[in-house]
VMD Tcl script that builds the backbone (N, CA, C; Angstrom):
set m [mol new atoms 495]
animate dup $m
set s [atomselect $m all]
$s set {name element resname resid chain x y z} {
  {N N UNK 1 A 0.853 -1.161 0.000}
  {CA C UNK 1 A 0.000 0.000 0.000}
  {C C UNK 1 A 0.896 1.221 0.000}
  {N N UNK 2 A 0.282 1.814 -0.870}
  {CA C UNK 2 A 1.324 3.292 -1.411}
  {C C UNK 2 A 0.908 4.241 -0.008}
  {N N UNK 3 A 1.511 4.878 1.110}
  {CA C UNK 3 A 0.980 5.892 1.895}
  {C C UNK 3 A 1.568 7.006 1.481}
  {N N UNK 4 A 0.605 7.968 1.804}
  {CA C UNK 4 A 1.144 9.465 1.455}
  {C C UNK 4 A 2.442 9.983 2.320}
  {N N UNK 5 A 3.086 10.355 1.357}
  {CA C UNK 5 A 4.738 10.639 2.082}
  {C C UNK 5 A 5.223 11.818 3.114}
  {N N UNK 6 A 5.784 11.667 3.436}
  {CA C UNK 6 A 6.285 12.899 5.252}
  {C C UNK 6 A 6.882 13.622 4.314}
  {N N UNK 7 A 6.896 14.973 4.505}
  {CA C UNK 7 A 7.692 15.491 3.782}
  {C C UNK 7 A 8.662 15.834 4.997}
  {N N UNK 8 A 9.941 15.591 4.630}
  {CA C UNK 8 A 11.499 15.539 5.122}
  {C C UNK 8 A 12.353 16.340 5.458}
  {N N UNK 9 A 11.673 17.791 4.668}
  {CA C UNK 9 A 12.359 19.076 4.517}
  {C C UNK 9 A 14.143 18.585 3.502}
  {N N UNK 10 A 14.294 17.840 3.494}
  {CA C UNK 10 A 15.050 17.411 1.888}
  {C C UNK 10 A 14.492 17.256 0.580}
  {N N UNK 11 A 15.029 17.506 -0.331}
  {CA C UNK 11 A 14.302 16.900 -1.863}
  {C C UNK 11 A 14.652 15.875 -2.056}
  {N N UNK 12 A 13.619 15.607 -2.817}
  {CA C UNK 12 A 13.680 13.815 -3.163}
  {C C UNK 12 A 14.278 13.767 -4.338}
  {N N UNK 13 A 14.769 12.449 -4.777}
  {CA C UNK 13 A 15.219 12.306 -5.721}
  {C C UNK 13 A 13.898 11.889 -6.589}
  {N N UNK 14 A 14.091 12.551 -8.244}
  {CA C UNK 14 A 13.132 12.198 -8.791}
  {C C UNK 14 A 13.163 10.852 -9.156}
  {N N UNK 15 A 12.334 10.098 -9.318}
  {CA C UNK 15 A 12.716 8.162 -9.841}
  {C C UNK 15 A 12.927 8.225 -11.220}
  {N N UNK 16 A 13.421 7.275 -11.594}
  {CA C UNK 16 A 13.458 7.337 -13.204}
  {C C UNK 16 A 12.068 6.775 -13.936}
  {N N UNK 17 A 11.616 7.462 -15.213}
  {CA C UNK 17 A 10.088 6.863 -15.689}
  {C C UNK 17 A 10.059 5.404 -15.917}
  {N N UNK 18 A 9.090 5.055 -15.912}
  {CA C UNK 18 A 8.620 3.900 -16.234}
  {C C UNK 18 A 8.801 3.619 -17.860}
  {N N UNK 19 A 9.602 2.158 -18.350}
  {CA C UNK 19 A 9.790 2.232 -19.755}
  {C C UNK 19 A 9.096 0.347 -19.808}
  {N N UNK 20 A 8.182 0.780 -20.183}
  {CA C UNK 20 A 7.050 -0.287 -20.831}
  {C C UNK 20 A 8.198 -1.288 -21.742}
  {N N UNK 21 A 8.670 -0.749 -22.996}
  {CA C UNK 21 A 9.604 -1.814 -23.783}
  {C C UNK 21 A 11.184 -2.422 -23.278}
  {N N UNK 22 A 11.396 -1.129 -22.312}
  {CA C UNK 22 A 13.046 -2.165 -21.417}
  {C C UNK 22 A 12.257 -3.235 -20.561}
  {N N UNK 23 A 10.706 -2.918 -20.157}
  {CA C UNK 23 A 10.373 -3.590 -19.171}
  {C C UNK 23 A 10.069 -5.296 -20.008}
  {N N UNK 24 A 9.457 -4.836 -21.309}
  {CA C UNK 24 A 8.610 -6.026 -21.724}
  {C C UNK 24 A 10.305 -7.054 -22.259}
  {N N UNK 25 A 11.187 -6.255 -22.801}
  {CA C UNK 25 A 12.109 -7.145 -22.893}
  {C C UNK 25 A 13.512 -8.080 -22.017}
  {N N UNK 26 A 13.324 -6.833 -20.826}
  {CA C UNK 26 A 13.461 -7.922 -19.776}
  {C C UNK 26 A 13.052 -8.961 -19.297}
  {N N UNK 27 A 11.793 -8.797 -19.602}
  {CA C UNK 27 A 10.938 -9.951 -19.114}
  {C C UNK 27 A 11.039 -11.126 -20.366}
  {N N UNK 28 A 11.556 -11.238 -20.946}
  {CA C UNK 28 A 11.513 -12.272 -22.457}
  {C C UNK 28 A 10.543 -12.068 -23.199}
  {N N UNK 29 A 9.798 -10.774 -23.363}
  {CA C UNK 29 A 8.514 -10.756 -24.170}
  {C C UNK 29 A 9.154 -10.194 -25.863}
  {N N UNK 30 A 8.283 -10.854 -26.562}
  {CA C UNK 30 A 8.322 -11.063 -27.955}
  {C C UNK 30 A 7.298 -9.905 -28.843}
  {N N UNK 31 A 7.632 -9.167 -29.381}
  {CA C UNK 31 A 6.391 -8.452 -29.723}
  {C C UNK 31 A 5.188 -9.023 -30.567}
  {N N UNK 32 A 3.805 -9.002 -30.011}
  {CA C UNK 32 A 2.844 -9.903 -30.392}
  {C C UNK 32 A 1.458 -9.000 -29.606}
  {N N UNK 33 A 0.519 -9.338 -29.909}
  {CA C UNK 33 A -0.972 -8.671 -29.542}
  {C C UNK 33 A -1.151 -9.414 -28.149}
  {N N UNK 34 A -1.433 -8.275 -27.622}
  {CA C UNK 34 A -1.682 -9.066 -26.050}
  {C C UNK 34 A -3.109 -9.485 -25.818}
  {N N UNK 35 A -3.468 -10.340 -25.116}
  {CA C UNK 35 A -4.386 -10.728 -24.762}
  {C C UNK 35 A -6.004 -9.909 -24.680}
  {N N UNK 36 A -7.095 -10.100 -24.219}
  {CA C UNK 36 A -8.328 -8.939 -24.629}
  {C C UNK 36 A -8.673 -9.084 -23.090}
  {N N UNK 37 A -8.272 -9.168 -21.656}
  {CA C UNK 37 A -8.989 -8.940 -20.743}
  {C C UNK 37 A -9.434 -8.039 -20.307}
  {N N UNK 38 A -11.112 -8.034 -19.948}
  {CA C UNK 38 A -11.903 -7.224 -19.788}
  {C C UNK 38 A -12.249 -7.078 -19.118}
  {N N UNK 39 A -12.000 -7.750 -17.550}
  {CA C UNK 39 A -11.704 -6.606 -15.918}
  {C C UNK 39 A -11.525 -8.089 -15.174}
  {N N UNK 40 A -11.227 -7.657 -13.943}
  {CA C UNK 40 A -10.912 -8.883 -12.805}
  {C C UNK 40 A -12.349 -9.768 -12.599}
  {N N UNK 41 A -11.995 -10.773 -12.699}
  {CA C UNK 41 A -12.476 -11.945 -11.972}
  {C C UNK 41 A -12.624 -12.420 -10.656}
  {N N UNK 42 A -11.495 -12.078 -10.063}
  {CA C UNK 42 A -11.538 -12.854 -8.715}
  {C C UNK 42 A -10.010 -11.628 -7.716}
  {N N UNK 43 A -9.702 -11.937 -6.936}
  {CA C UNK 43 A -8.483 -11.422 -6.424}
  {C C UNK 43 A -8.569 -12.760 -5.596}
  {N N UNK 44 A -7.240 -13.851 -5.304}
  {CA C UNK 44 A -7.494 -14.701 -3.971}
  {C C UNK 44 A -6.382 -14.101 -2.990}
  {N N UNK 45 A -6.818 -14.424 -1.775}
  {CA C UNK 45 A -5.782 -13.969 -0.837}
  {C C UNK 45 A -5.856 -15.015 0.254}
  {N N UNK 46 A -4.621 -15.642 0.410}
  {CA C UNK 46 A -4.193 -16.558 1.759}
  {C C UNK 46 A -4.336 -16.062 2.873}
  {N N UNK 47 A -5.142 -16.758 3.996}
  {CA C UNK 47 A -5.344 -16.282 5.203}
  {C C UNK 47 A -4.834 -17.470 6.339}
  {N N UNK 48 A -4.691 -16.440 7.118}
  {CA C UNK 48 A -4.516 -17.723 8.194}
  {C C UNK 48 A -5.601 -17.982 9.004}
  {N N UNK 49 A -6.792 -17.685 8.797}
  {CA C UNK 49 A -8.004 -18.546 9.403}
  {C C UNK 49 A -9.431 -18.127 8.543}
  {N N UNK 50 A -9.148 -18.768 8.201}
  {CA C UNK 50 A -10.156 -18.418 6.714}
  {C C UNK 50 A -12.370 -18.237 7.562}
  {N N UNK 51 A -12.230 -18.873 8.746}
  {CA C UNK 51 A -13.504 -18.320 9.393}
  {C C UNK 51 A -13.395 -16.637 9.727}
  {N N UNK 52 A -12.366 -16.447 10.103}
  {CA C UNK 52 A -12.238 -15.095 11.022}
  {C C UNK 52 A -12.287 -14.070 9.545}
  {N N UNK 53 A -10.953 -14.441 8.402}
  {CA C UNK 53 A -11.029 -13.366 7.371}
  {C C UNK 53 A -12.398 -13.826 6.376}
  {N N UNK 54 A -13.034 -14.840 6.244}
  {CA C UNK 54 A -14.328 -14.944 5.549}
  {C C UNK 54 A -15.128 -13.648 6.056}
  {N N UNK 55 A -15.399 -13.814 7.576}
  {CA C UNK 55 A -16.557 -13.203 8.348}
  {C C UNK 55 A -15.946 -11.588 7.865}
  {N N UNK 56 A -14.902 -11.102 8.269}
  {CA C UNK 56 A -14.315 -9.677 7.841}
  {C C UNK 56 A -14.770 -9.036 6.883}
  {N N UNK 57 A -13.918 -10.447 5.784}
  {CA C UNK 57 A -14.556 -9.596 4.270}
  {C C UNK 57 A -16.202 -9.612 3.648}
  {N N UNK 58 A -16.991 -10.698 4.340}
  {CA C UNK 58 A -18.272 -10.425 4.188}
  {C C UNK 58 A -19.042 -9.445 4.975}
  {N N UNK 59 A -18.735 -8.898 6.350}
  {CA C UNK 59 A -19.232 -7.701 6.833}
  {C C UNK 59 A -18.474 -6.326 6.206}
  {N N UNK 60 A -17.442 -6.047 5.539}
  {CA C UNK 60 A -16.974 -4.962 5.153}
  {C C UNK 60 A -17.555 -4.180 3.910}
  {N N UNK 61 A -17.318 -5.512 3.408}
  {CA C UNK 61 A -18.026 -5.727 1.718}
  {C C UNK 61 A -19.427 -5.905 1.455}
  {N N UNK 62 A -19.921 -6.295 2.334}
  {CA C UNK 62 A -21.314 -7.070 1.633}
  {C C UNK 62 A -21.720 -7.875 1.132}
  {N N UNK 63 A -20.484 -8.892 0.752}
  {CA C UNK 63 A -20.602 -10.377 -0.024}
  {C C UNK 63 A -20.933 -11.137 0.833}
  {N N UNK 64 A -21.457 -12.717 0.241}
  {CA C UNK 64 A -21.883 -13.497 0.764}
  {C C UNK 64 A -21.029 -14.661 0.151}
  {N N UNK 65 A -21.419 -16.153 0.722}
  {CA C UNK 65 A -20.411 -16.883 0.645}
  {C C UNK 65 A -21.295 -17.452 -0.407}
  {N N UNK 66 A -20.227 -18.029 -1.555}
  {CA C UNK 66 A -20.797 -18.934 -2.927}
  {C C UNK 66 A -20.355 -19.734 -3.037}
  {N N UNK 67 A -19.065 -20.438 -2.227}
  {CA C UNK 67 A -18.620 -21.662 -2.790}
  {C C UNK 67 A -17.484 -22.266 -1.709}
  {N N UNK 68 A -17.792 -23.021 -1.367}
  {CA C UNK 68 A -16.117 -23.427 -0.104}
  {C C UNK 68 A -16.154 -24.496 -0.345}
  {N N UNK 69 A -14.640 -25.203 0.129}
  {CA C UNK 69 A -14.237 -26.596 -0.211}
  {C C UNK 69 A -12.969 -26.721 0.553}
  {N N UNK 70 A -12.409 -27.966 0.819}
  {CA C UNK 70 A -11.403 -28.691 1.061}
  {C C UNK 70 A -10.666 -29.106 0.173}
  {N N UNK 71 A -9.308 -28.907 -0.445}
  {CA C UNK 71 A -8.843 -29.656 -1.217}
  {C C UNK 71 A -7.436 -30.313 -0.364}
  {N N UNK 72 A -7.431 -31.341 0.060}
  {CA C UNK 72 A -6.531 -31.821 0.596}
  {C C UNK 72 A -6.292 -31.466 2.146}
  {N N UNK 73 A -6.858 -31.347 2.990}
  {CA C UNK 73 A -6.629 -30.031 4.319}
  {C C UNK 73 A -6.278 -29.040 4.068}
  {N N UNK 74 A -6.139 -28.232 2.534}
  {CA C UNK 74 A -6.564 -26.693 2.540}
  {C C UNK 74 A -8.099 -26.576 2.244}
  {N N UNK 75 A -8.811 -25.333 3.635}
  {CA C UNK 75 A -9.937 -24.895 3.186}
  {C C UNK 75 A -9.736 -23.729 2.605}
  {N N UNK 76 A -11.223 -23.626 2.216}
  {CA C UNK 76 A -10.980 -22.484 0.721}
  {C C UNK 76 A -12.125 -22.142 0.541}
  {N N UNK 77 A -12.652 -20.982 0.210}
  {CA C UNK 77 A -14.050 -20.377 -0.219}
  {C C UNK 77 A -13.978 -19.010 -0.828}
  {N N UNK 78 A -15.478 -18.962 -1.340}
  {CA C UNK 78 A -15.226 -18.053 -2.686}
  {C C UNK 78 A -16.491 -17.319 -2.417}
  {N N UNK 79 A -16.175 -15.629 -1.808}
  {CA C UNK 79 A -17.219 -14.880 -1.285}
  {C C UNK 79 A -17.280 -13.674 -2.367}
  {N N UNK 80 A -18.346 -13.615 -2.970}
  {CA C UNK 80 A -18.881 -12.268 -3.655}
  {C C UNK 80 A -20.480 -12.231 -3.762}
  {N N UNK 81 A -20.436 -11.165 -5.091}
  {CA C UNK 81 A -21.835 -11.259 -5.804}
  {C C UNK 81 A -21.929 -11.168 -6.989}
  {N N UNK 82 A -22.569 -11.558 -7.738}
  {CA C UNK 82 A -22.795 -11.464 -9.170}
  {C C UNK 82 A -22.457 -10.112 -9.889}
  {N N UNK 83 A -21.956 -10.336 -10.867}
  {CA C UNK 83 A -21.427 -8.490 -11.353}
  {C C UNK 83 A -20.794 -7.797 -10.990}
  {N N UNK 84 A -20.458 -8.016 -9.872}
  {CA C UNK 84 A -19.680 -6.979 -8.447}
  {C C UNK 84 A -18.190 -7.446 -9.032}
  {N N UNK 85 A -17.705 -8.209 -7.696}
  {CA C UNK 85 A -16.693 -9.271 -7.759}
  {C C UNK 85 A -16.796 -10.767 -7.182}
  {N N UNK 86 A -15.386 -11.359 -7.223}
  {CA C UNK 86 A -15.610 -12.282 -5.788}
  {C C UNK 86 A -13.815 -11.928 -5.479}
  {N N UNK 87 A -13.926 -12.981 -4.198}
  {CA C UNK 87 A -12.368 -12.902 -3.737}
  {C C UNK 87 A -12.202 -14.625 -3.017}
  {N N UNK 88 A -11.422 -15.176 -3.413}
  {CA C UNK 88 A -10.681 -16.553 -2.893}
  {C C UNK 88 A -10.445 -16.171 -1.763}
  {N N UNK 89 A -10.207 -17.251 -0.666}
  {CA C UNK 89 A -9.639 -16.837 0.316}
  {C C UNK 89 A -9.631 -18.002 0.614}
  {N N UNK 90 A -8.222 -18.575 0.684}
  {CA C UNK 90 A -7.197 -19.849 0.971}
  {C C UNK 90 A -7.033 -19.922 2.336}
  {N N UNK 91 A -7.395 -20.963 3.002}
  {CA C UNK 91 A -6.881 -21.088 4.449}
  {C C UNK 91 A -4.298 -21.542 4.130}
  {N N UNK 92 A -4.255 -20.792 4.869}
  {CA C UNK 92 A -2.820 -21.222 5.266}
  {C C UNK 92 A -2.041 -20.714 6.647}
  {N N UNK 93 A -2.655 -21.651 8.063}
  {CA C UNK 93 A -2.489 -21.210 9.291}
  {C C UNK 93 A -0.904 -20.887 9.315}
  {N N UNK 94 A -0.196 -21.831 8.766}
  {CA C UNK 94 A 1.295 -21.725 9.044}
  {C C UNK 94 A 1.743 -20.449 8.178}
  {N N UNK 95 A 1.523 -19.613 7.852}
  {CA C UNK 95 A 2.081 -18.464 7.267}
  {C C UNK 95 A 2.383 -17.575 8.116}
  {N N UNK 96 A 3.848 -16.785 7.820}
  {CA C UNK 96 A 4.293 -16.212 8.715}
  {C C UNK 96 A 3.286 -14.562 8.394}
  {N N UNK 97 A 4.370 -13.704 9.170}
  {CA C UNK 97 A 3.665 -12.202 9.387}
  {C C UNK 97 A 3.792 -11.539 7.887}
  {N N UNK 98 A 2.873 -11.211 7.689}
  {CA C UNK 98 A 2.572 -10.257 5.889}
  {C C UNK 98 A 3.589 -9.413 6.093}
  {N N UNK 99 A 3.949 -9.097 5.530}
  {CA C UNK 99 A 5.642 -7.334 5.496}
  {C C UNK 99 A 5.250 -6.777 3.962}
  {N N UNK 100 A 5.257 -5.572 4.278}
  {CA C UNK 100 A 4.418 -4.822 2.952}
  {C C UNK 100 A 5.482 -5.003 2.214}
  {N N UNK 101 A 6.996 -4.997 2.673}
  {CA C UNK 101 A 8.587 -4.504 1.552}
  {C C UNK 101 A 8.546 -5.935 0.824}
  {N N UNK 102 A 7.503 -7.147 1.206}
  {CA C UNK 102 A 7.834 -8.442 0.293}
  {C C UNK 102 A 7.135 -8.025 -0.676}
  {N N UNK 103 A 7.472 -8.769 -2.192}
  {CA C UNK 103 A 6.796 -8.715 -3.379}
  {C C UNK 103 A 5.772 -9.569 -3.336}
  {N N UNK 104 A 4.330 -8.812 -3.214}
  {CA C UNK 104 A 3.452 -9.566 -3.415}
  {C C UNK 104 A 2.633 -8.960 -3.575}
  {N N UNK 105 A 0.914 -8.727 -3.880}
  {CA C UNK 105 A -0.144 -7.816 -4.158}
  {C C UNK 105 A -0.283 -7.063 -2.629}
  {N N UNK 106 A 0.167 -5.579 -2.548}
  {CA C UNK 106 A 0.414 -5.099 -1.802}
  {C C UNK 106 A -1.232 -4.990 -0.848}
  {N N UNK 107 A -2.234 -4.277 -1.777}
  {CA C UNK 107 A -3.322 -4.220 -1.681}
  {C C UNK 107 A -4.605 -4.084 -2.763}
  {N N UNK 108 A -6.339 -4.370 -2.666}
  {CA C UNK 108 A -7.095 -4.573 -3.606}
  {C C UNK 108 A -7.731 -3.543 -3.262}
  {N N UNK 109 A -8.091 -2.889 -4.076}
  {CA C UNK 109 A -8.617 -1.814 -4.377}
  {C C UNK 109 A -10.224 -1.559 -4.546}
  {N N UNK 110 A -11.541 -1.077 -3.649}
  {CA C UNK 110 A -12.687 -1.373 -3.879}
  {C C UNK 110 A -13.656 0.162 -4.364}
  {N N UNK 111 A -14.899 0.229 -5.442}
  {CA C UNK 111 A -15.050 1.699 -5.460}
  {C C UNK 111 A -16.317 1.676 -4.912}
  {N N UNK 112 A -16.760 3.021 -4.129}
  {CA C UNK 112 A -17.732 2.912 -3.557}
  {C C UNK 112 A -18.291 4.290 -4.251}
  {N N UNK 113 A -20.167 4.733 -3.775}
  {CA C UNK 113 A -20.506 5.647 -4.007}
  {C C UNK 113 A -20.258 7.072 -3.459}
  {N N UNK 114 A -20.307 6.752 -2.116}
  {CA C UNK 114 A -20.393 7.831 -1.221}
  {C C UNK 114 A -18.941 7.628 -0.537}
  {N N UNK 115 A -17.767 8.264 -0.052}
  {CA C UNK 115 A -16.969 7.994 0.822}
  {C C UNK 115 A -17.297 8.371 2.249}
  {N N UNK 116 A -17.803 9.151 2.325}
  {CA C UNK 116 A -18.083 9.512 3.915}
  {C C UNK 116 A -19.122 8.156 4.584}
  {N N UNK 117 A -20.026 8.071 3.333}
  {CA C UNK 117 A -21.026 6.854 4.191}
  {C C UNK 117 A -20.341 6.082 4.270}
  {N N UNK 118 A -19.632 5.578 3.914}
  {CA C UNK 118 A -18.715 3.953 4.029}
  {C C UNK 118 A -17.655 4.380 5.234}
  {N N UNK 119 A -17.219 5.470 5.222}
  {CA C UNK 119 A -16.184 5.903 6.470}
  {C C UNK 119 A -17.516 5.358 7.834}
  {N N UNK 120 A -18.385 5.999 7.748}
  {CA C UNK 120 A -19.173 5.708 8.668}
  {C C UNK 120 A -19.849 4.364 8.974}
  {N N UNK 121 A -19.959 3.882 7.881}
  {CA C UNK 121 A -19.692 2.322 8.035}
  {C C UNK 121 A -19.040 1.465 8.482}
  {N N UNK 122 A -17.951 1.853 8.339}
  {CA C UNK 122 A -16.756 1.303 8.556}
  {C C UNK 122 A -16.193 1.709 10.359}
  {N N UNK 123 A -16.856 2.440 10.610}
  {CA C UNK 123 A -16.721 2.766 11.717}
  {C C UNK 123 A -17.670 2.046 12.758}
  {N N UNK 124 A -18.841 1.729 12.290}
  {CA C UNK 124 A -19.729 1.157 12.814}
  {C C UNK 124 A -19.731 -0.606 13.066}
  {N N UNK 125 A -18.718 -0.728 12.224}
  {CA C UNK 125 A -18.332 -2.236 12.506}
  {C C UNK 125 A -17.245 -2.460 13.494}
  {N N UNK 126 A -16.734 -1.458 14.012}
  {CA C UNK 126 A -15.576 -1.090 15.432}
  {C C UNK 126 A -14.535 -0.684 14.611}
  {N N UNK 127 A -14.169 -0.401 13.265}
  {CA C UNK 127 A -12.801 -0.402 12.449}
  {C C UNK 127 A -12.476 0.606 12.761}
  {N N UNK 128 A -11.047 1.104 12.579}
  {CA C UNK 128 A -10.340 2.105 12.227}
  {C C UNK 128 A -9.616 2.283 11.113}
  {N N UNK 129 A -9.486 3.497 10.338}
  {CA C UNK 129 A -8.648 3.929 9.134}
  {C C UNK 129 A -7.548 3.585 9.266}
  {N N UNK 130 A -6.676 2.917 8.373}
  {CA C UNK 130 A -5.242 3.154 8.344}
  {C C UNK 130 A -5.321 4.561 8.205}
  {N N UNK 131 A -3.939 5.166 8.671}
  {CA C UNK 131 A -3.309 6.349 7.955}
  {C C UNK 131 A -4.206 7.574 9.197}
  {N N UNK 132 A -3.889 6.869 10.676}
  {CA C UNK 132 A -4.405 8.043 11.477}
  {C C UNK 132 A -5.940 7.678 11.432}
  {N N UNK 133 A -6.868 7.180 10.933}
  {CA C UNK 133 A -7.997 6.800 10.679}
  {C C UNK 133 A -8.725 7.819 9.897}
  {N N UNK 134 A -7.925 8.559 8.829}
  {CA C UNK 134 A -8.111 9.670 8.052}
  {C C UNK 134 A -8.659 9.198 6.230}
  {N N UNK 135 A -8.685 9.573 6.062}
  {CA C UNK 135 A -9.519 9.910 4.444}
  {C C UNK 135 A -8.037 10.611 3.475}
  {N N UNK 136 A -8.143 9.828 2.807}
  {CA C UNK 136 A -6.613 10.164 2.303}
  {C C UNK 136 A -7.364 11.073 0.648}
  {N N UNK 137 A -7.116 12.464 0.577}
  {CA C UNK 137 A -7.218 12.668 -0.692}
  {C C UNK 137 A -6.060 13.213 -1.525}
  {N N UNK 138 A -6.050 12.235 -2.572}
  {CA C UNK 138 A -5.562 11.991 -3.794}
  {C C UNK 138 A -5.883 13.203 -4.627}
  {N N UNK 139 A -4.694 13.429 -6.287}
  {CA C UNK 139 A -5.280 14.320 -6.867}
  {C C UNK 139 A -6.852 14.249 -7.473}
  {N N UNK 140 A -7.184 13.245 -7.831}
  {CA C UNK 140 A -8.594 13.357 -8.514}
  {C C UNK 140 A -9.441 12.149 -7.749}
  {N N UNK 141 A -9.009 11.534 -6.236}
  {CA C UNK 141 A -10.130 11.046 -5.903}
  {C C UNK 141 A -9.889 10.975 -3.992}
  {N N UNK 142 A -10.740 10.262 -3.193}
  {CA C UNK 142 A -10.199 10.234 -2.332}
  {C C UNK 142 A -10.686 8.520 -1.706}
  {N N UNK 143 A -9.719 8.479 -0.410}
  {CA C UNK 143 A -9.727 6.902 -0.286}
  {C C UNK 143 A -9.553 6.603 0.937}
  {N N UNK 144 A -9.838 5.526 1.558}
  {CA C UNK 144 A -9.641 5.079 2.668}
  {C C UNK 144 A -8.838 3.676 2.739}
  {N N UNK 145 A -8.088 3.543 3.676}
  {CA C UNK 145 A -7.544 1.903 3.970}
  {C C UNK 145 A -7.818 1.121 5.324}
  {N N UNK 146 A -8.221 0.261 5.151}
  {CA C UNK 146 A -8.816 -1.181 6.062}
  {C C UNK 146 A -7.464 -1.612 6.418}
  {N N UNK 147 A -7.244 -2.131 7.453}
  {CA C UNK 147 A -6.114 -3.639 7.225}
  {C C UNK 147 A -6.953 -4.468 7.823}
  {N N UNK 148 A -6.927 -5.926 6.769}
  {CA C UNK 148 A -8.030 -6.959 7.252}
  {C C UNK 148 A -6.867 -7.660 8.446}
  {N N UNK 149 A -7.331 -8.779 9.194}
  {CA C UNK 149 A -7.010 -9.548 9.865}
  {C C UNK 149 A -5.564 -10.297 9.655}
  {N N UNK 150 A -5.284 -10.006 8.246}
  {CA C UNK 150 A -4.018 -10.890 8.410}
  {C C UNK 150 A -3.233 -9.514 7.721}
  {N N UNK 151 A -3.277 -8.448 7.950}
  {CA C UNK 151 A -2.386 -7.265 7.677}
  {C C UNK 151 A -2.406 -6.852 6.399}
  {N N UNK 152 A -2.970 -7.280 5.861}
  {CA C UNK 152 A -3.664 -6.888 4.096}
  {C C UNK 152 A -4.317 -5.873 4.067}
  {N N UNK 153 A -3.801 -4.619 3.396}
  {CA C UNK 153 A -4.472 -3.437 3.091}
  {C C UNK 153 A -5.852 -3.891 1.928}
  {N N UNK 154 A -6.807 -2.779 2.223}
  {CA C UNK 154 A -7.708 -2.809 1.555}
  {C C UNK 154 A -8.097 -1.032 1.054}
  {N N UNK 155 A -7.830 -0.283 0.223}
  {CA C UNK 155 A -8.652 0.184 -0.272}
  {C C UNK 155 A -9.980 0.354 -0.864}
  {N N UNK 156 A -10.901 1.569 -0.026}
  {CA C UNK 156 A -12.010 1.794 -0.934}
  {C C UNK 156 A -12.165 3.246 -0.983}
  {N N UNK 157 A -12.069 3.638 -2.502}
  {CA C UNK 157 A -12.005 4.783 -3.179}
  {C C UNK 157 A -13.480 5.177 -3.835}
  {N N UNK 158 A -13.391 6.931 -3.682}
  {CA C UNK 158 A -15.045 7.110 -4.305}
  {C C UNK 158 A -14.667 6.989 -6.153}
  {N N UNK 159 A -14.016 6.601 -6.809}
  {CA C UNK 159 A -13.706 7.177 -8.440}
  {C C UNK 159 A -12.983 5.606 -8.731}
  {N N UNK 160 A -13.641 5.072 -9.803}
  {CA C UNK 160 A -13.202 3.945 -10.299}
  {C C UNK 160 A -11.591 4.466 -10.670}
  {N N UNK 161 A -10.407 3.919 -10.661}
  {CA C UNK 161 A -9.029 3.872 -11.557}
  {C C UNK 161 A -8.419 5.222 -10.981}
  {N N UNK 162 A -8.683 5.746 -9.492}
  {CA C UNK 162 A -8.058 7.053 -8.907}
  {C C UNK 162 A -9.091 7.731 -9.569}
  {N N UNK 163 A -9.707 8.042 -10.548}
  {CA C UNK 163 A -10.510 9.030 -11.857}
  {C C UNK 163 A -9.887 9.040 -12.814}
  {N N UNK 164 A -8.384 8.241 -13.124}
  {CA C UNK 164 A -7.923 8.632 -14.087}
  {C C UNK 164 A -8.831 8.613 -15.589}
  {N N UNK 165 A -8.459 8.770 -16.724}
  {CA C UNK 165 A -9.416 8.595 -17.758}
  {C C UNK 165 A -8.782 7.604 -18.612}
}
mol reanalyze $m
mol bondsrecalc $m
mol representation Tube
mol addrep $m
C-alpha cells in the first residue's frame, strides 16, 4: 500500500520513468498482440483462518459466501456477488507475518458511491482507518484503507481507476 509521504524538509530524488519496452524485454517478451482482458475476476488472498477473514470480508463488503471446499486439508471459499466481484480466500495457518517490503499484491482496491457513508460504516463495525484513521485525498479522488485480519491493506475509493481517464 502506497501511503502518502512525510515530507522531510530534503528533496527527493526524482525516480526514473517507467519504460514499458526495457520492461517487456526484460521480461523475455516477444512483440505480439496481447491478450483482450476485460476486468478482474476474482483477487485470492491466503489467510490464516479463513472463518475469522471470511466473516471480515463479508461484513466490510457485503458479499456473501458462494462456494467453499477442502482440497486436501486446505480450506478455501469463494465470497462475492454477481457483477460486483468475488475474492478466494485460501486457508494457510502456518504463514508467517505479511511485510508490505515483500513482493506480493500489496493491496485490492474497492469503489464505492459515497466515501463519507462507508467511512461511517466502517466505523460502525468497530474499524479504524489506516493512515491516522483519516480519508486520504488523492489528486482526482479520495480513499480510505482497512487492514483486514491478516495485515492486508484494503482500499475503498469514491472514483473507479483514482478518476484517471
Amino acid at each position: 500500500m502506497t501511503a502518502p509521504s512525510e515530507t522531510s524538509g530534503k528533496q527527493a530524488e526524482k525516480p526514473a520513468p517507467v519504460d514499458l519496452e526495457v520492461g517487456k524485454a526484460r521480461a523475455g517478451l516477444r512483440p505480439a498482440t496481447p491478450i483482450d482482458a476485460r476486468r478482474i475476476d476474482h483477487v485470492q488472498i491466503n489467510v490464516r483462518n479463513l472463518d475469522e477473514s471470511a466473516g471480515f470480508y463479508a461484513a466490510l463488503l457485503g458479499v456473501e459466501l458462494k462456494e467453499e471446499g477442502n482440497n486436501g486439508g486446505t480450506r478455501w471459499c469463494i465470497l462475492g456477488t454477481p457483477d460486483r466481484f468475488y475474492l478466494c480466500l485460501v486457508e494457510v495457518p502456518s504463514a508467517g507475518d505479511f511485510k508490505w517490503e515483500d513482493v506480493h499484491i500489496n493491496h485490492a482496491g474497492f469503489v464505492v458511491d459515497d466515501i463519507d457513508e462507508t467511512v461511517r460504516r466502517i466505523h460502525e463495525l468497530g474499524l479504524r482507518l489506516a493512515f491516522n484513521d483519516t480519508i486520504i485525498d488523492w489528486p482526482r479522488s479520495r480513499s480510505v484503507y482497512v487492514i483486514d485480519p491478516n495485515g492486508i491493506g484494503i482500499e475503498i475509493t469514491n472514483r473507479f481507476g483514482g478518476g484517471l481517464g
